[in-house]
The first five atom37 places (N, CA, C, CB, O) and aatype in JSON, in Angstrom:
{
  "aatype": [20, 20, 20, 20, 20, 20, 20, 20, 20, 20, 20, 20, 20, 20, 20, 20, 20, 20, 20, 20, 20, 20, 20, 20, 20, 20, 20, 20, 20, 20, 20, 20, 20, 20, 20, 20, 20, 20, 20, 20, 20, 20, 20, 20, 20, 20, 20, 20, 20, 20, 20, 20, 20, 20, 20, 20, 20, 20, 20, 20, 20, 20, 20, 20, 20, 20, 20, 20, 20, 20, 20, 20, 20, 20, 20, 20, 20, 20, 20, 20, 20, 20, 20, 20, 20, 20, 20, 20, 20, 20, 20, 20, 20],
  "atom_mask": [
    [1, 1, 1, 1, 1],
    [1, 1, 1, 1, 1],
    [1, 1, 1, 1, 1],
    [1, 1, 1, 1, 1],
    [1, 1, 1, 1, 1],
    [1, 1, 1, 1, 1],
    [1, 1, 1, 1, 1],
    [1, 1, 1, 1, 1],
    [1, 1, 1, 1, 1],
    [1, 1, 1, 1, 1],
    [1, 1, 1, 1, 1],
    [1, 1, 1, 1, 1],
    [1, 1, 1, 1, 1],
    [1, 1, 1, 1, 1],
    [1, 1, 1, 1, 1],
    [1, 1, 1, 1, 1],
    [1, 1, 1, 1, 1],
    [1, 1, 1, 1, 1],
    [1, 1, 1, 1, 1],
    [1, 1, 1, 1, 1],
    [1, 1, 1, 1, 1],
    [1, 1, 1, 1, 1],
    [1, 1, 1, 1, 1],
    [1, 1, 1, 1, 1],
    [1, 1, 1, 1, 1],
    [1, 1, 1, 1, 1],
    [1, 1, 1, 1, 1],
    [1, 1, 1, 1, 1],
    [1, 1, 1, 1, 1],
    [1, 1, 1, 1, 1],
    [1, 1, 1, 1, 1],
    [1, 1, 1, 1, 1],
    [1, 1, 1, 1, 1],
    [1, 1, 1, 1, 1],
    [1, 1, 1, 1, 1],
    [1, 1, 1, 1, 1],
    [1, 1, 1, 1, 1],
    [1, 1, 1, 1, 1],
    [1, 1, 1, 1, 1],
    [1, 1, 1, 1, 1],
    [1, 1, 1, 1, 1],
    [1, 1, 1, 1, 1],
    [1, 1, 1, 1, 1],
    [1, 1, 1, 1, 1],
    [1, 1, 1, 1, 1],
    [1, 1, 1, 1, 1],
    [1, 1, 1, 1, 1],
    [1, 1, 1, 1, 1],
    [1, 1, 1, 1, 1],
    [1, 1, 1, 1, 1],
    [1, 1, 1, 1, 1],
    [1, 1, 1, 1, 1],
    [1, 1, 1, 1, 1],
    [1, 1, 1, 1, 1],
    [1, 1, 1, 1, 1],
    [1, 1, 1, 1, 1],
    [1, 1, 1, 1, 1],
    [1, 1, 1, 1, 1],
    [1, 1, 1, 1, 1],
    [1, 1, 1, 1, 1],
    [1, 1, 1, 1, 1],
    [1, 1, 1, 1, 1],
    [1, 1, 1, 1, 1],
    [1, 1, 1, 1, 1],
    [1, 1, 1, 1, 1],
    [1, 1, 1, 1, 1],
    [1, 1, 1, 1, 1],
    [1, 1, 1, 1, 1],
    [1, 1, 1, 1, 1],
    [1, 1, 1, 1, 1],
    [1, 1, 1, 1, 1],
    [1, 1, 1, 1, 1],
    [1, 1, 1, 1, 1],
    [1, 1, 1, 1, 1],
    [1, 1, 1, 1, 1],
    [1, 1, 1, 1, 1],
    [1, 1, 1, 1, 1],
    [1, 1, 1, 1, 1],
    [1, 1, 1, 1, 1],
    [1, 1, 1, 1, 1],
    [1, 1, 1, 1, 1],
    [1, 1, 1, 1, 1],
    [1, 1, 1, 1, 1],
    [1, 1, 1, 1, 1],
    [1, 1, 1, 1, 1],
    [1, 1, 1, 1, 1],
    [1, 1, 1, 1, 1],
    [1, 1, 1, 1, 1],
    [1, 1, 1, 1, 1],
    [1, 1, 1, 1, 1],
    [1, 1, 1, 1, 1],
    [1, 1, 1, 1, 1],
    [1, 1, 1, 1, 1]
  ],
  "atom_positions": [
    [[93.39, 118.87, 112.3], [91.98, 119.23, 112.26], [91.55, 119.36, 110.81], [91.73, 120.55, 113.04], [92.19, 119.98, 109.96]],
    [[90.37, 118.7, 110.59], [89.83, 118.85, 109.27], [89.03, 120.18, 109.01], [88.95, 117.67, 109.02], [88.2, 120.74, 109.74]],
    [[89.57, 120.59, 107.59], [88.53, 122.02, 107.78], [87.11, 121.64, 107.22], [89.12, 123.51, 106.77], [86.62, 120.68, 106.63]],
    [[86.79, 122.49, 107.55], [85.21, 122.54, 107.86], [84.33, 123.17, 106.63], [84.94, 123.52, 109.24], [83.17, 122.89, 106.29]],
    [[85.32, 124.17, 106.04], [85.15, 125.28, 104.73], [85.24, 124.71, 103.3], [86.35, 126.43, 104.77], [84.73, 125.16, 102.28]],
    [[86.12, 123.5, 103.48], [86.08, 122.72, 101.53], [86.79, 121.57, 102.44], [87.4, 123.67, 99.58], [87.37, 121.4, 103.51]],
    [[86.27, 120.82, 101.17], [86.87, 119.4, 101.14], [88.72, 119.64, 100.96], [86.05, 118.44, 99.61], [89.23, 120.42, 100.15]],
    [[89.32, 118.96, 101.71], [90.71, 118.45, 101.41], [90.89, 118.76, 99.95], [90.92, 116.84, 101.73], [89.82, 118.95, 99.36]],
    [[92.08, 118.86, 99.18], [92.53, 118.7, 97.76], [92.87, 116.79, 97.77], [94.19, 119.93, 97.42], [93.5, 116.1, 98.58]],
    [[92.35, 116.53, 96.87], [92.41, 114.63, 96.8], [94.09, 114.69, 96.71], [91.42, 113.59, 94.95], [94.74, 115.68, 96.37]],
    [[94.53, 113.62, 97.01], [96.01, 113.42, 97.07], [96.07, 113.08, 95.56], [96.62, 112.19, 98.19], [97.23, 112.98, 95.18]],
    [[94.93, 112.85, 94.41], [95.84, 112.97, 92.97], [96.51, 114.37, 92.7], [94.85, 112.7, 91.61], [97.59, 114.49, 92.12]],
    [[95.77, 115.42, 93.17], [95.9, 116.33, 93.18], [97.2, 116.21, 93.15], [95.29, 116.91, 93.9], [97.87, 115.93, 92.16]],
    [[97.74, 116.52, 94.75], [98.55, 116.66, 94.95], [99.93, 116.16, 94.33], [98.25, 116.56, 95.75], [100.87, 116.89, 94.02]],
    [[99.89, 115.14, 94.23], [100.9, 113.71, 93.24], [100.81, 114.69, 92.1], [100.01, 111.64, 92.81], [102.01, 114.78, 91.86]],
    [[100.3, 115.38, 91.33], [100.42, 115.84, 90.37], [100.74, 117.49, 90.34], [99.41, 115.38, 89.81], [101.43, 117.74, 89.36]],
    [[100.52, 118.36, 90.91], [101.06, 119.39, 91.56], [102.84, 119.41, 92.03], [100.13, 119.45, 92.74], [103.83, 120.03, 91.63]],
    [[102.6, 118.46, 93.0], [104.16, 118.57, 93.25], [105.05, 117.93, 93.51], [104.45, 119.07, 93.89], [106.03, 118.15, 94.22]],
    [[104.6, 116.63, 92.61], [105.68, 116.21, 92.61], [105.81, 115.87, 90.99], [105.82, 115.13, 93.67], [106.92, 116.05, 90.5]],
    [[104.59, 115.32, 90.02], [104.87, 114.72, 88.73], [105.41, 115.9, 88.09], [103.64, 114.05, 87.96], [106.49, 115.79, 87.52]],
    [[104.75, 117.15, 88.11], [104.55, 117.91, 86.98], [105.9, 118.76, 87.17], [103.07, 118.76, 86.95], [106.39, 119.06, 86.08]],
    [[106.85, 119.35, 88.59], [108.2, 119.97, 88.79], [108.8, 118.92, 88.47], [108.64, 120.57, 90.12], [109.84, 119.28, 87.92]],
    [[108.74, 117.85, 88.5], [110.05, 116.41, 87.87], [109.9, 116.18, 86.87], [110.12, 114.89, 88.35], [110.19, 115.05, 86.47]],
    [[109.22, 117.46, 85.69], [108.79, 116.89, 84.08], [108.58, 115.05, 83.91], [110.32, 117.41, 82.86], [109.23, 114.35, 83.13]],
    [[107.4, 114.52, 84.98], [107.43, 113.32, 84.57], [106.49, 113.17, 83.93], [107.54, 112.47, 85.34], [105.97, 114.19, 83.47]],
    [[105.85, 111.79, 83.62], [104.44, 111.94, 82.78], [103.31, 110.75, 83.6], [104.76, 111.44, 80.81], [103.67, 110.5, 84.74]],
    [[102.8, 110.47, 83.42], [102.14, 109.64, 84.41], [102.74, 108.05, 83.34], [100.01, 110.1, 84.66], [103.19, 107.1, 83.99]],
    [[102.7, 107.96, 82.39], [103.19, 106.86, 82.32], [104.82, 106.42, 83.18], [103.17, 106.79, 80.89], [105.25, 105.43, 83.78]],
    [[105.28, 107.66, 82.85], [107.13, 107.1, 82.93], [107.1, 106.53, 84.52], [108.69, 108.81, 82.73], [107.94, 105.7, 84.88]],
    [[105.91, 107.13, 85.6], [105.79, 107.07, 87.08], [105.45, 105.62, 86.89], [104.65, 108.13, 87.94], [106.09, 104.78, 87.53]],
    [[104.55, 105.28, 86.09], [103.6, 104.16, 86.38], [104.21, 103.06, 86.15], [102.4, 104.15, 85.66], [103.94, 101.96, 86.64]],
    [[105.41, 103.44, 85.07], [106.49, 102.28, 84.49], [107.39, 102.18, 85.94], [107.63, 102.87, 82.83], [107.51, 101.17, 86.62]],
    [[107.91, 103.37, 86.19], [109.0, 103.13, 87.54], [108.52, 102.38, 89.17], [109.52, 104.79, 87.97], [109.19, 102.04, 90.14]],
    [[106.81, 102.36, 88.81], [106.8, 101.84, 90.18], [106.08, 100.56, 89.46], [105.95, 102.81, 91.56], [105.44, 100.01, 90.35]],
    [[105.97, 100.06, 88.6], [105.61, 99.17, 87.97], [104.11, 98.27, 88.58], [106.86, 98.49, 87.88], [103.91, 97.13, 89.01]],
    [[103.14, 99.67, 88.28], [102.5, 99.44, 88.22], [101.54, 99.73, 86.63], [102.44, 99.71, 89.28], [102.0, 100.27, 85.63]],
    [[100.43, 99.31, 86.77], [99.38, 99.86, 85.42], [99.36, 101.27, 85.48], [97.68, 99.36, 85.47], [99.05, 101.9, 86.5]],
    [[99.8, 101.96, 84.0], [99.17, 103.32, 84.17], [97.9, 103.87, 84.22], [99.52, 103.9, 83.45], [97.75, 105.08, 84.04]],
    [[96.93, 103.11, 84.45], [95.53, 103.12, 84.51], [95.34, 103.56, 86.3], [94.84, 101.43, 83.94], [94.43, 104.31, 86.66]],
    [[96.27, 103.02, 87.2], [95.72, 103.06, 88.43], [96.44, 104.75, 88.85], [96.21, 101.53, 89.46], [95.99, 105.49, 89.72]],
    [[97.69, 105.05, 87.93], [97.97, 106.4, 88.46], [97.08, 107.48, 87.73], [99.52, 106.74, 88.27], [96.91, 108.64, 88.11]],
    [[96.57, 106.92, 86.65], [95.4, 108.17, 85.9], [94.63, 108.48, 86.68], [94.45, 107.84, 84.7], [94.61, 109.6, 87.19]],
    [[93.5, 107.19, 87.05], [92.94, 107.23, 87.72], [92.97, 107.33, 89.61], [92.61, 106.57, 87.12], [92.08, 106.97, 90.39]],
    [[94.27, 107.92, 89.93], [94.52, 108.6, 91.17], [94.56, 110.19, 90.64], [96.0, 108.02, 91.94], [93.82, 111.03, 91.16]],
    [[95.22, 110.42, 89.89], [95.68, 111.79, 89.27], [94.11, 112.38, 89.18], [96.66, 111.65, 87.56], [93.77, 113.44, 89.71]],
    [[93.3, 111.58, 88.45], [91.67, 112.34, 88.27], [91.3, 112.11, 89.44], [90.44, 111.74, 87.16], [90.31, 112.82, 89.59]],
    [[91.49, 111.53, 90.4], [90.27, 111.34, 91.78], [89.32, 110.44, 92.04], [89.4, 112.29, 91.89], [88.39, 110.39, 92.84]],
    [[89.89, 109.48, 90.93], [88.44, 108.56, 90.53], [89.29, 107.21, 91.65], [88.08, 108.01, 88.11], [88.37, 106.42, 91.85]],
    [[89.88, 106.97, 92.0], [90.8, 106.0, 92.98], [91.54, 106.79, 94.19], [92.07, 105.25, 92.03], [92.03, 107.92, 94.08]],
    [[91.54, 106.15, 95.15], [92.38, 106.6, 96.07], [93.86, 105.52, 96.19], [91.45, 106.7, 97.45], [94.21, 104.51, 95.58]],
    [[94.42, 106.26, 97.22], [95.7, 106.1, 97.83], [95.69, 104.52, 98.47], [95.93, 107.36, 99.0], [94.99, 104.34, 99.47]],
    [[96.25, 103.69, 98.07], [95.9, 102.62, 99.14], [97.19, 102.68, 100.15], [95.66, 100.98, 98.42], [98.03, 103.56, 100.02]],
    [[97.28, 101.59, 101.26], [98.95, 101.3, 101.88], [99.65, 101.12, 100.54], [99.24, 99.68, 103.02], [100.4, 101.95, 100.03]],
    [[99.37, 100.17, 100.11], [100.72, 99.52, 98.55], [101.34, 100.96, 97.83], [99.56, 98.38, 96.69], [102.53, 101.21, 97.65]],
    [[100.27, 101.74, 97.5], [100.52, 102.44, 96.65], [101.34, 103.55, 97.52], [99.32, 102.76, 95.87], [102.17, 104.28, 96.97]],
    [[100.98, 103.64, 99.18], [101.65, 104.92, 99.65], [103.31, 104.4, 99.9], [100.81, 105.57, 101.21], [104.28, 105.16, 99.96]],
    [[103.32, 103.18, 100.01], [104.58, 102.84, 99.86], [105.5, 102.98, 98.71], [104.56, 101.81, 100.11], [106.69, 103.17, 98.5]],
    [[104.61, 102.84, 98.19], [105.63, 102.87, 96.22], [105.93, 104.55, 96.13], [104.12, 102.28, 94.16], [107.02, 105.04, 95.84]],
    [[104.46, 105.43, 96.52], [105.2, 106.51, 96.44], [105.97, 107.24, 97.34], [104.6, 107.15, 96.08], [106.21, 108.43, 97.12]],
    [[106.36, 106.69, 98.3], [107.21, 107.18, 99.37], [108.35, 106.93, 98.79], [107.09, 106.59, 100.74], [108.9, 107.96, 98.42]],
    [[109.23, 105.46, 98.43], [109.99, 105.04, 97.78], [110.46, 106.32, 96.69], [109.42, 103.8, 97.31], [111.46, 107.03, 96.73]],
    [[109.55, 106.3, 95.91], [109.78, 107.0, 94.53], [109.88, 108.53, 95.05], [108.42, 106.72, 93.3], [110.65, 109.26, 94.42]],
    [[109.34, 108.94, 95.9], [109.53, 110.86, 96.07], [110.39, 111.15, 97.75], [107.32, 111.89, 96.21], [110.4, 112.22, 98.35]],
    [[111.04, 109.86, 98.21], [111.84, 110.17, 98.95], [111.16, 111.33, 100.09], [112.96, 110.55, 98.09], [111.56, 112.46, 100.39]],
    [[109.69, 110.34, 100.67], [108.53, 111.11, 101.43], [108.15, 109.74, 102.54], [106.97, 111.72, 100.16], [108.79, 108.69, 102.65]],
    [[107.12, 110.09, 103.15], [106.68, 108.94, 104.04], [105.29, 108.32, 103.66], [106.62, 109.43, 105.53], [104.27, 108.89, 103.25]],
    [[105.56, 106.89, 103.92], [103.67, 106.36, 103.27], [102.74, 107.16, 104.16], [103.07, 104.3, 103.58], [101.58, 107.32, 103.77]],
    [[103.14, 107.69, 105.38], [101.68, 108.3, 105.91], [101.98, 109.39, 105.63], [101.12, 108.19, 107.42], [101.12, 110.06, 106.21]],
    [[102.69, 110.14, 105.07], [102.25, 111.57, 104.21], [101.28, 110.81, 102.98], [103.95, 112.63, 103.38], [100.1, 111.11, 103.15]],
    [[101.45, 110.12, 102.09], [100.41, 109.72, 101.09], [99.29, 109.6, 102.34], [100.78, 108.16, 100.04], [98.71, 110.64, 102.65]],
    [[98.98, 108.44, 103.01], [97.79, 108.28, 103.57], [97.03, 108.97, 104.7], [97.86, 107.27, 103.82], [96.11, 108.65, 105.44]],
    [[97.69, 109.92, 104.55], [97.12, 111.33, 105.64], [96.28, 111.77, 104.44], [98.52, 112.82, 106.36], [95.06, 111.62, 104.31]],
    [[97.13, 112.35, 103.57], [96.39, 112.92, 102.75], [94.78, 112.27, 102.26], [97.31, 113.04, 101.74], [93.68, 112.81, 102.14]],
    [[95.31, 110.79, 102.04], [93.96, 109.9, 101.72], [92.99, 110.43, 103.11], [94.34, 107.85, 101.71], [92.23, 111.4, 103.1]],
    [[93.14, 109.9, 103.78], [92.2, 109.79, 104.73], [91.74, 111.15, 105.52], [92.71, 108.82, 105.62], [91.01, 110.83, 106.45]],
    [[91.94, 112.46, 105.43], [91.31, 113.56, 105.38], [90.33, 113.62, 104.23], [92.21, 114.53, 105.37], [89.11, 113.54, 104.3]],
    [[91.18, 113.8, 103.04], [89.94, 113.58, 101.9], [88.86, 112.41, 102.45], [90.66, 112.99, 100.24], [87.71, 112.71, 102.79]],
    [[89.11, 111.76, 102.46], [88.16, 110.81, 102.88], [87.34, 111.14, 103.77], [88.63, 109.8, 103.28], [86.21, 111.24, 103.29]],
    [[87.38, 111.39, 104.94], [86.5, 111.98, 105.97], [85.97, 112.73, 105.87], [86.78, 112.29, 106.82], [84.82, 112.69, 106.31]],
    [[86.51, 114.01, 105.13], [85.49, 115.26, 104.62], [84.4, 114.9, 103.55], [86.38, 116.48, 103.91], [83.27, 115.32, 103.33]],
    [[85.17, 113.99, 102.99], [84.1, 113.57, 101.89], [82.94, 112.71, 102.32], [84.78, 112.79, 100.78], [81.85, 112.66, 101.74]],
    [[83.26, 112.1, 103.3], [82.47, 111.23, 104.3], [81.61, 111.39, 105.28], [83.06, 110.7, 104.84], [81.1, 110.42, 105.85]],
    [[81.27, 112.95, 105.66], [80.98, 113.22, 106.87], [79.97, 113.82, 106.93], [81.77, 113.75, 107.47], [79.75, 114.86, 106.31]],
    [[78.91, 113.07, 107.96], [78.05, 113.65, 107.82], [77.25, 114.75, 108.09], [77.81, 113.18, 107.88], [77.67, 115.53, 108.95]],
    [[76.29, 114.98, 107.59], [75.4, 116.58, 107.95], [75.25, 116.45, 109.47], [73.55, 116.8, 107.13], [75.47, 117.55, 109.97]],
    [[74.98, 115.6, 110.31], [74.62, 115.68, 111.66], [75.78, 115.05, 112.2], [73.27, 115.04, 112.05], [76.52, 114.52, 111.37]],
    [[76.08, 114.99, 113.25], [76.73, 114.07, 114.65], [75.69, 113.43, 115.57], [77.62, 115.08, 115.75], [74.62, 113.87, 115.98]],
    [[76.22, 112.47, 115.73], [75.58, 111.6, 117.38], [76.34, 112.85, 117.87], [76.25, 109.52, 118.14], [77.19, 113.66, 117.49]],
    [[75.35, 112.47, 119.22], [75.04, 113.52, 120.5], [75.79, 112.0, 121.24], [72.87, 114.26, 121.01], [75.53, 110.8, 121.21]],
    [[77.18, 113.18, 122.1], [77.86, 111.84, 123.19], [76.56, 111.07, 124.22], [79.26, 112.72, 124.57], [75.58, 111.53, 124.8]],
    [[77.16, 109.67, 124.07], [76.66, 108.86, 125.01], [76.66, 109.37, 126.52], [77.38, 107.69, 124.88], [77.71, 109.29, 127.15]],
    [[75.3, 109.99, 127.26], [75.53, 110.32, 128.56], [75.93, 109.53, 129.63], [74.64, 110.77, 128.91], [75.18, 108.56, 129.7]],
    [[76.88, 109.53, 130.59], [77.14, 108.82, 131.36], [76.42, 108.59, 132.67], [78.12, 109.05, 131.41], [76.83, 107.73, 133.46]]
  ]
}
């Protein structure tokens, strides 16, 4: 269930909370090991990019976790961030 009270914490957040910053890593040394640009983990770390599949795979690999723990996380943020002030009213039958 999504809460209702704040938005989700963005999964850079998180990537950086607990796993970069207790493994004294740096966002480059991550960005070198999954060999990608360190531009795309900055810009996850700030919030300015999300989680894609590719990327939840690389970090599953690398933190010995599951890609849908990364993309849970995405996609709550996402929805809260997404959602709107009203609901459709169910289709009456």
């Amino acid at each position: 269930m999504l809460p209702t009270n704040r938005i989700p914490t963005h999964p850079g957040e998180i990537l950086v909370v607990e796993f970069i910053e207790p493994m004294n890593l740096t966002q480059e040394a991550l960005a070198e090991h999954l060999d990608i640009p360190i531009q795309k983990i900055n810009e996850i770390v700030l919030g300015k990019r999300g989680i894609t599949p590719a990327i939840a795979w690389l970090l599953a690999g690398a933190f010995s976790t599951s890609p849908q723990f990364w993309m849970n996380l995405q996609i709550n943020y996402d929805l809260a961030v997404s959602r709107p002030s009203q609901f459709c009213q169910p289709i009456a039958s």
